[in-house]
ROMARMAR-758953 format. One line per 8 residues: number of its first residue (from 1); their letters; for each residue x negated, y negated, z of C-alpha. Coordinates in nm, 2 decimals, always signed. Each point is the difference from the previous one (the first is absolute). Example, Ala and Ser with C-alpha at 12.3 -4.5 7.8 and 13.67 -1.06 7.14 Angstrom:
2
1> as> -1.23:+0.45:+0.78 ~ -0.14:-0.34:-0.07 $
This chain:
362
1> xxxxxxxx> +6.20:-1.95:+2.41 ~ -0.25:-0.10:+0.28 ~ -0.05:+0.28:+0.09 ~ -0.08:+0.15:-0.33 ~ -0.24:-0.34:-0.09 ~ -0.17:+0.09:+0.32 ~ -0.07:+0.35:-0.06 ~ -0.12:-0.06:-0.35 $
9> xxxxxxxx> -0.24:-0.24:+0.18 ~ -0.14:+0.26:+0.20 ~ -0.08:+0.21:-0.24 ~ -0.17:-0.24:-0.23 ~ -0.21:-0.06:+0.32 ~ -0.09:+0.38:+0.00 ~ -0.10:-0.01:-0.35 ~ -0.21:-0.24:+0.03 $
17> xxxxxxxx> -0.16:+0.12:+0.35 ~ -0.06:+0.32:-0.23 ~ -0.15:-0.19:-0.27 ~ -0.25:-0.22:+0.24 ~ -0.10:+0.31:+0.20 ~ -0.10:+0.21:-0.33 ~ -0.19:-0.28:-0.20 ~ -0.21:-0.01:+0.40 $
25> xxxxxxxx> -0.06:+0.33:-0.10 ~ -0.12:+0.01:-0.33 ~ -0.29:-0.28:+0.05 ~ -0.07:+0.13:+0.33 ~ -0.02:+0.34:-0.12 ~ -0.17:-0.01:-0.37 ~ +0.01:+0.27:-0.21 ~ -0.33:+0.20:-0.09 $
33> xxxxxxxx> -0.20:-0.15:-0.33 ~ -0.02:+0.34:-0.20 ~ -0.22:+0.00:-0.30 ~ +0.11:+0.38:-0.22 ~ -0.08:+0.24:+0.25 ~ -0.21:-0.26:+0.23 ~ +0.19:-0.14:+0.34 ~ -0.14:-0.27:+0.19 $
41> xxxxxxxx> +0.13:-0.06:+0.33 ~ +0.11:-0.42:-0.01 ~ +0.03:-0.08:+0.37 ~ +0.04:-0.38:+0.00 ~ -0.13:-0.02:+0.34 ~ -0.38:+0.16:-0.10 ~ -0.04:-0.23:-0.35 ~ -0.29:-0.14:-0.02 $
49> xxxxxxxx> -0.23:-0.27:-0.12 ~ -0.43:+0.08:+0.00 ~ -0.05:-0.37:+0.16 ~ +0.20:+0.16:+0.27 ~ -0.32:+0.11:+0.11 ~ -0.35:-0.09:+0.11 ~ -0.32:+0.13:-0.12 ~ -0.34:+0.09:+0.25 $
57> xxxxxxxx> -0.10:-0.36:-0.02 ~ +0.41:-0.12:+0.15 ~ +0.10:-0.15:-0.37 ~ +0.26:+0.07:-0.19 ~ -0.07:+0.12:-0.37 ~ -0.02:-0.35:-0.16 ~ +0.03:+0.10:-0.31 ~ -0.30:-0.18:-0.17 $
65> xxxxxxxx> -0.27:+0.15:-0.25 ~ -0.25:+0.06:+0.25 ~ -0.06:+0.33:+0.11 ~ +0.12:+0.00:+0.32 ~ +0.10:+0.35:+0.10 ~ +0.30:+0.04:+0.10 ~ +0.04:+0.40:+0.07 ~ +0.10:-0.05:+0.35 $
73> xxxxxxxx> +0.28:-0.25:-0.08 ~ +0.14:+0.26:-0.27 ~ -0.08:+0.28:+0.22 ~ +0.18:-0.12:+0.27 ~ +0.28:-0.08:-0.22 ~ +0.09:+0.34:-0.13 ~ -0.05:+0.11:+0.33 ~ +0.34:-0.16:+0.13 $
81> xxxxxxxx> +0.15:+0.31:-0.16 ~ +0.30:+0.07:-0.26 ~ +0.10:-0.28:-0.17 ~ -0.11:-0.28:-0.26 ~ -0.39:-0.19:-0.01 ~ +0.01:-0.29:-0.19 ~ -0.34:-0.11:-0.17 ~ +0.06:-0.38:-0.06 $
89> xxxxxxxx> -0.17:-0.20:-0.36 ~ -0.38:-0.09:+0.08 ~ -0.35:+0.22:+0.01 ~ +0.03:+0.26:+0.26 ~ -0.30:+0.30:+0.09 ~ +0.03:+0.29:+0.13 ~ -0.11:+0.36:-0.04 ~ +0.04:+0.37:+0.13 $
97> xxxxxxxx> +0.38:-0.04:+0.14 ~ +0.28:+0.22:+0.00 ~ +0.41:-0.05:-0.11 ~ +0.15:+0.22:+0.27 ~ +0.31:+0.16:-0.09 ~ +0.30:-0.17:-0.06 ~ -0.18:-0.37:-0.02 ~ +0.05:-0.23:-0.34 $
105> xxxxxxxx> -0.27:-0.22:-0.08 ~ +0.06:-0.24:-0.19 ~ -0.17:-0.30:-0.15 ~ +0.09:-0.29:-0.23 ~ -0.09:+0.10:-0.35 ~ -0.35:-0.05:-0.10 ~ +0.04:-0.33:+0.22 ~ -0.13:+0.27:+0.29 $
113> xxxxxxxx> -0.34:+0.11:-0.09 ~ -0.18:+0.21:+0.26 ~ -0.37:+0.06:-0.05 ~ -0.17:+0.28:+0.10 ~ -0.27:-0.07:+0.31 ~ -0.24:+0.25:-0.11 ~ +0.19:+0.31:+0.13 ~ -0.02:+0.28:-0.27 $
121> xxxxxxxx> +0.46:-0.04:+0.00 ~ +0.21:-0.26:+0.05 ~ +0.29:+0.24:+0.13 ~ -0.07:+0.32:+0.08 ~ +0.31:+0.21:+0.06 ~ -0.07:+0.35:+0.10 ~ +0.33:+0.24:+0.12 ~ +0.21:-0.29:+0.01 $
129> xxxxxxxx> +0.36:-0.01:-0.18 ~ +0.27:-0.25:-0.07 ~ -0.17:-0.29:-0.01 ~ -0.05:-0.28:-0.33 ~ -0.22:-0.25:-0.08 ~ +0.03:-0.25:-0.23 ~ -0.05:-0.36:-0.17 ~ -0.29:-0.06:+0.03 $
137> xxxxxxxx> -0.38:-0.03:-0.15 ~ -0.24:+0.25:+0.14 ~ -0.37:-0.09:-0.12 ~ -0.33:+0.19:+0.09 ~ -0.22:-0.28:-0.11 ~ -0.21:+0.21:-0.25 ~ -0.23:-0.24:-0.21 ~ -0.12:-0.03:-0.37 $
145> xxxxxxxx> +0.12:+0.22:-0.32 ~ +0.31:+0.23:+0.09 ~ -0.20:+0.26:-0.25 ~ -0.22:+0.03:+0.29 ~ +0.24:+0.11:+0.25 ~ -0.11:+0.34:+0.18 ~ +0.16:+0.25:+0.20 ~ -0.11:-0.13:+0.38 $
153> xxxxxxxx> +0.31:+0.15:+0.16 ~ +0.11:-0.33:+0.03 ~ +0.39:-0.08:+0.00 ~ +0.30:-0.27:-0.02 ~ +0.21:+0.24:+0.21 ~ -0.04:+0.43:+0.00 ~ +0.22:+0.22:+0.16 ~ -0.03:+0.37:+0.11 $
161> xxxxxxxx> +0.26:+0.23:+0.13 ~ +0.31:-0.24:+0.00 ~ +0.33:-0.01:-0.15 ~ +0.32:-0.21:-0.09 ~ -0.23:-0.33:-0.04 ~ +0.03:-0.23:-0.28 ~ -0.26:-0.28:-0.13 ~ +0.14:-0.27:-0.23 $
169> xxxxxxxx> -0.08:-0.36:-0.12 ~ -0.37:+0.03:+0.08 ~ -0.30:-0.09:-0.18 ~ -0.36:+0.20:+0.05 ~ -0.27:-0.14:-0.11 ~ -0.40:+0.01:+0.03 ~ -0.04:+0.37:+0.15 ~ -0.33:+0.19:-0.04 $
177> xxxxxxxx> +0.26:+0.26:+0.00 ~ +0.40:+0.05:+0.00 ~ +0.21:-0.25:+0.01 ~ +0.26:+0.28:+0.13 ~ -0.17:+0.30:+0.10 ~ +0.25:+0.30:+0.10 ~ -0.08:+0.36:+0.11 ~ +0.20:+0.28:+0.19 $
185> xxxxxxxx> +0.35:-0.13:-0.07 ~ +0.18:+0.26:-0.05 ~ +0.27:+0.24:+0.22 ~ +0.19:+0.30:-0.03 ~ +0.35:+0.10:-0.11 ~ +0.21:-0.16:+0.01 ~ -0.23:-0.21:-0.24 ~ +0.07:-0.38:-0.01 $
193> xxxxxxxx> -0.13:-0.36:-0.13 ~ -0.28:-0.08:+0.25 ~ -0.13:-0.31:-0.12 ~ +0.14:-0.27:-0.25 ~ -0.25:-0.25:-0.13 ~ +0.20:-0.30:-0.19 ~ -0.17:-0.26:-0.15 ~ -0.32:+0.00:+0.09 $
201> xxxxxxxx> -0.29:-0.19:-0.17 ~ -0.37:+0.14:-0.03 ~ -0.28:-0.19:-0.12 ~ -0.43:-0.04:+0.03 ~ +0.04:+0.34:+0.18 ~ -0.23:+0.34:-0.06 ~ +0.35:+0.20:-0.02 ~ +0.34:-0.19:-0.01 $
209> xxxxxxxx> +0.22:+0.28:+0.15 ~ -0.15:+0.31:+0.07 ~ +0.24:+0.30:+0.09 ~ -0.26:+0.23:+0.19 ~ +0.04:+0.37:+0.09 ~ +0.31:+0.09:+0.10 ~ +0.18:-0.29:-0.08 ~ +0.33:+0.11:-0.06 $
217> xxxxxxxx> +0.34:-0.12:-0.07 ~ -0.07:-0.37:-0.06 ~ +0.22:-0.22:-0.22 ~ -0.18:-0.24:-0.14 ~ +0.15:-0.31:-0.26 ~ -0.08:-0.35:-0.12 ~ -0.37:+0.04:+0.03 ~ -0.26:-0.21:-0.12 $
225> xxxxxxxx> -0.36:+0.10:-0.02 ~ -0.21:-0.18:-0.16 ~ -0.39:-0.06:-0.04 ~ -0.08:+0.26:+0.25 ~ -0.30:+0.25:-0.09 ~ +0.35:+0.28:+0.03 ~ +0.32:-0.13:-0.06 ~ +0.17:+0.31:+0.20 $
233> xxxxxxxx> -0.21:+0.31:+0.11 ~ +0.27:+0.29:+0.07 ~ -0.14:+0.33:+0.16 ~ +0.33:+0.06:+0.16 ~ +0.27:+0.17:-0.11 ~ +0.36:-0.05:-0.02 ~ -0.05:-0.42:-0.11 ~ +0.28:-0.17:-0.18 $
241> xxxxxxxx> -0.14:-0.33:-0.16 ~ +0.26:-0.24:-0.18 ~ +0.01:-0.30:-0.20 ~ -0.34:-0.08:+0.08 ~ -0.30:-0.20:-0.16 ~ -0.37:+0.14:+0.00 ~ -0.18:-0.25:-0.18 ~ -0.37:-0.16:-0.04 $
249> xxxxxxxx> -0.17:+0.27:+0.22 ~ -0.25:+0.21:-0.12 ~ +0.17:+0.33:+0.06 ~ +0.39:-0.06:-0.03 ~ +0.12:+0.29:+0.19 ~ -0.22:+0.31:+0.10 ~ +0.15:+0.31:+0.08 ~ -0.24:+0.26:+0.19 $
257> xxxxxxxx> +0.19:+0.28:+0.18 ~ -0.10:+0.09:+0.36 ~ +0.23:+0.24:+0.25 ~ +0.34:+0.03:-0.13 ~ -0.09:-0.31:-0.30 ~ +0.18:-0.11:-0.29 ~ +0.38:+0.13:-0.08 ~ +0.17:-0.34:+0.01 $
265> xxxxxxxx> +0.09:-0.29:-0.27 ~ -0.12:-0.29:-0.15 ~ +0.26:-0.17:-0.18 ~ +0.09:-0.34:-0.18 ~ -0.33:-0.15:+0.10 ~ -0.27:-0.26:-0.22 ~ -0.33:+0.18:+0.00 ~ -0.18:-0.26:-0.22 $
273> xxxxxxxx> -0.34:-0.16:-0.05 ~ -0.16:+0.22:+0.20 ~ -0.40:-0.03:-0.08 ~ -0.10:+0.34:-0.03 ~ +0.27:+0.29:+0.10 ~ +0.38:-0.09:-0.02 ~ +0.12:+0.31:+0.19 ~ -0.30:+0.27:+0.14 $
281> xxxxxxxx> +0.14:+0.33:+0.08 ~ -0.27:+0.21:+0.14 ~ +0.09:+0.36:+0.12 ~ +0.40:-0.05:+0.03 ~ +0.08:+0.31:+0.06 ~ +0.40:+0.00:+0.09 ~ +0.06:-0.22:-0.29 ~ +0.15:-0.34:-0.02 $
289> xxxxxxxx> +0.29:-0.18:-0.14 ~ -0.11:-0.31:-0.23 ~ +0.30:-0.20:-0.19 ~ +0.07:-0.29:-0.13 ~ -0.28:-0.19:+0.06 ~ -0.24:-0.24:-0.24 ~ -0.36:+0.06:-0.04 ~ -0.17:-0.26:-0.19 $
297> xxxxxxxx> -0.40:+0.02:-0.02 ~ -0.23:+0.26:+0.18 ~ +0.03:+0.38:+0.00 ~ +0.22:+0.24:+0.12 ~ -0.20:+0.27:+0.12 ~ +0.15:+0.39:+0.12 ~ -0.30:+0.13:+0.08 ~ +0.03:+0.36:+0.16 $
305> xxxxxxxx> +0.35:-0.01:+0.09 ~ +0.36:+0.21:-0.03 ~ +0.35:-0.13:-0.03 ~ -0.07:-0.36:-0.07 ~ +0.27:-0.14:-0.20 ~ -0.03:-0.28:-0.22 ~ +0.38:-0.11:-0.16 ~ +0.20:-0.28:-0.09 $
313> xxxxxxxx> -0.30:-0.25:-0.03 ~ -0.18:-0.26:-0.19 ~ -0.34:+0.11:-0.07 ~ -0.30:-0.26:-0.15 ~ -0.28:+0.12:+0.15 ~ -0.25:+0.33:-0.04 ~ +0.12:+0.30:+0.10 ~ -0.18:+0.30:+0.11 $
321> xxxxxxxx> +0.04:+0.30:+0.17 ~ -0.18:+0.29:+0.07 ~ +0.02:+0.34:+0.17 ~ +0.12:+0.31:-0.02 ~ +0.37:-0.04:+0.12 ~ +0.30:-0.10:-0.12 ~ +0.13:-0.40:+0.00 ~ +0.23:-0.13:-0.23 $
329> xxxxxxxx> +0.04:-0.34:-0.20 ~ +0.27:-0.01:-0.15 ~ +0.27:-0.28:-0.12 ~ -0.20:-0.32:+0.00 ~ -0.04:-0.32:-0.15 ~ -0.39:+0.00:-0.14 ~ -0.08:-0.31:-0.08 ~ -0.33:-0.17:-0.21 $
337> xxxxxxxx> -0.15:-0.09:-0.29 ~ -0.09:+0.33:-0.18 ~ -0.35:+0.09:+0.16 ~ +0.05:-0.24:+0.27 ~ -0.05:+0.30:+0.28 ~ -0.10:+0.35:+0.02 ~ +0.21:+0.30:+0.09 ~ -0.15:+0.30:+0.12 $
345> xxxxxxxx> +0.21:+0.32:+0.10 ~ -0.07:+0.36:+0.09 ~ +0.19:+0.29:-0.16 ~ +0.18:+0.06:+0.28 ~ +0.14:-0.38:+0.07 ~ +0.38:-0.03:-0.12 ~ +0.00:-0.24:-0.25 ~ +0.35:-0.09:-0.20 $
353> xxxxxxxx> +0.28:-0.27:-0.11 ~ -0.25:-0.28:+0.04 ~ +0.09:-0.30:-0.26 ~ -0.20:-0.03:-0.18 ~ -0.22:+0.31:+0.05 ~ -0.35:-0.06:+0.13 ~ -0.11:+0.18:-0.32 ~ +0.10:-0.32:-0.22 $
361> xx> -0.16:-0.20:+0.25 ~ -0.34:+0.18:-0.01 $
């Protein structure tokens, strides 16, 4: 009997050994944060704070409202290499740096606000992939009527050339330009997601989100752009937009195909009170998928366009298209007082199963 209360001893001890020696491992040895197809290397040992580091003048980033530049602090930050940067709450600015790959930068909601120090991009991420960036207010500083917003090339964060990255929880604002300003994302087969965008708020800028050329294979959901001069520009192709809200700009969503452009889908998105053009699609010529979205005020305008495919919608605003090739509207909601808006189709649009028809509301 000893012996036997003895042996069950030992192995109770061994289980436990086991047990102790494992849970070591597992916070010793994190597993990867993966965001869909994005991977970020989570090495404990290389997290980071930005008032970790100094600036040129030997100061940490205080975080106070008074333009203090603090590039070198953030640049030396991100330098440290894979990992997490943490932006803490407070005024921060910085311009013209680079996420490498596999780095997380995160911030504390709109509690981190960086401003721009003059530099035409805050982050400027060029043939870099696997890295995020979010929580956080990015603001360029542009002054006086948002209406007045021009294209100046100036930019919350673009990208060229890089894959597997994912923005979320961010808010742009005050850009005489894009927000989020994305070119040359794209790859060959096997084709794959290379960018996610989740979440992201754009406001006071010339162009919320602009999907430049080549711009491919981007999901995109939860967006909110509003009282930009563009809600969205798109001259990319391949886009999937979802469940978001293009609202108070003066152009909703424009749609202006350049090398490979158009061929994706809008879907299940608020497109409304928009001051002059709700959706602008201006030579799409490998069509476009629009459904289930609201458009309330404005004009949709095809103007010199193929394939674009209007279904499943509610429609209270003017409608227009012109051209010679075919686009189809067909199964929508029109809404309105009768002579309310104006509807204007060539012969060869594809007009049919709209309730009512736009004839009764002419």
């Amino acid at each position: 009997m000893e012996k036997r209360f003895s042996y069950f001893h030992f192995l109770l001890i061994s289980f436990l050994v086991i047990m102790l020696v494992s849970v070591d491992n597992l916070f010793s040895n994190p597993t990867p944060c993966s965001q869909g197809d994005q991977t970020i290397k989570q090495d404990s040992g290389i997290a980071r704070d930005l008032r970790d580091f100094t600036n040129a003048d030997g100061k940490i980033p205080d975080g106070l409202d008074n333009e203090i530049d603090d590039t070198r602090a953030m640049k030396s930050a991100l330098s440290v290499g894979p990992g997490i940067v943490r932006i803490p709450p407070g005024h921060f600015c910085f311009g013209d740096v680079e996420i490498p790959s596999d780095v997380l930068v995160v911030g504390s909601g709109r509690a981190t606000v960086v401003h721009s120090n003059g530099a035409e991009v805050i982050f400027r991420q060029e043939k870099r992939n696997r890295w995020i960036l979010r929580d956080m207010v990015l603001d360029g500083g542009a002054e006086g009527d948002w209406k007045q917003r021009k294209d100046l090339g100036q930019s919350g964060i673009s990208m060229e050339h890089s894959t597997e990255w994912e923005i979320s929880g961010l808010v742009i604002r005050n850009m005489n330009g894009a927000g989020v300003e994305i070119s040359f994302v794209y790859s060959a087969a096997p084709w794959k997601n290379n960018g996610t965008i989740i979440n992201v708020q754009a406001t006071g800028n010339f162009a919320g989100i602009r999907f430049g050329k080549r711009a491919e294979y981007i999901n995109s959901t939860a967006l909110g752009c509003y009282e930009n001069v563009n809600g969205c520009i798109i001259h990319g192709g391949n886009i999937s937009i979802t469940n978001s809200n293009f609202t108070s700009n003066f152009t909703g969503i424009l749609m202006e195909d350049k090398e490979n452009g158009s061929h994706g889908s809008i879907t299940n998105c608020l497109v409304n009170h928009n001051l002059k053009y709700a959706v602008l699609c201006r030579g799409v010529r490998n069509g476009m998928v629009i459904n289930s979205c609201c458009f309330f005020g404005g004009t949709l305008l095809i103007q010199d366009s193929e394939g674009v495919n209007v279904t499943s919608c509610i429609i209270a605003c003017h409608v227009k298209v012109t051209g010679e090739n075919t686009n189809r509207i067909a199964g929508n909601h029109i809404r309105g007082d009768k002579g309310a808006f104006t509807y204007e189709f060539e012969p060869s649009t594809i007009v049919q199963d709209n309730f009512p028809s736009f004839d009764s509301k002419q």
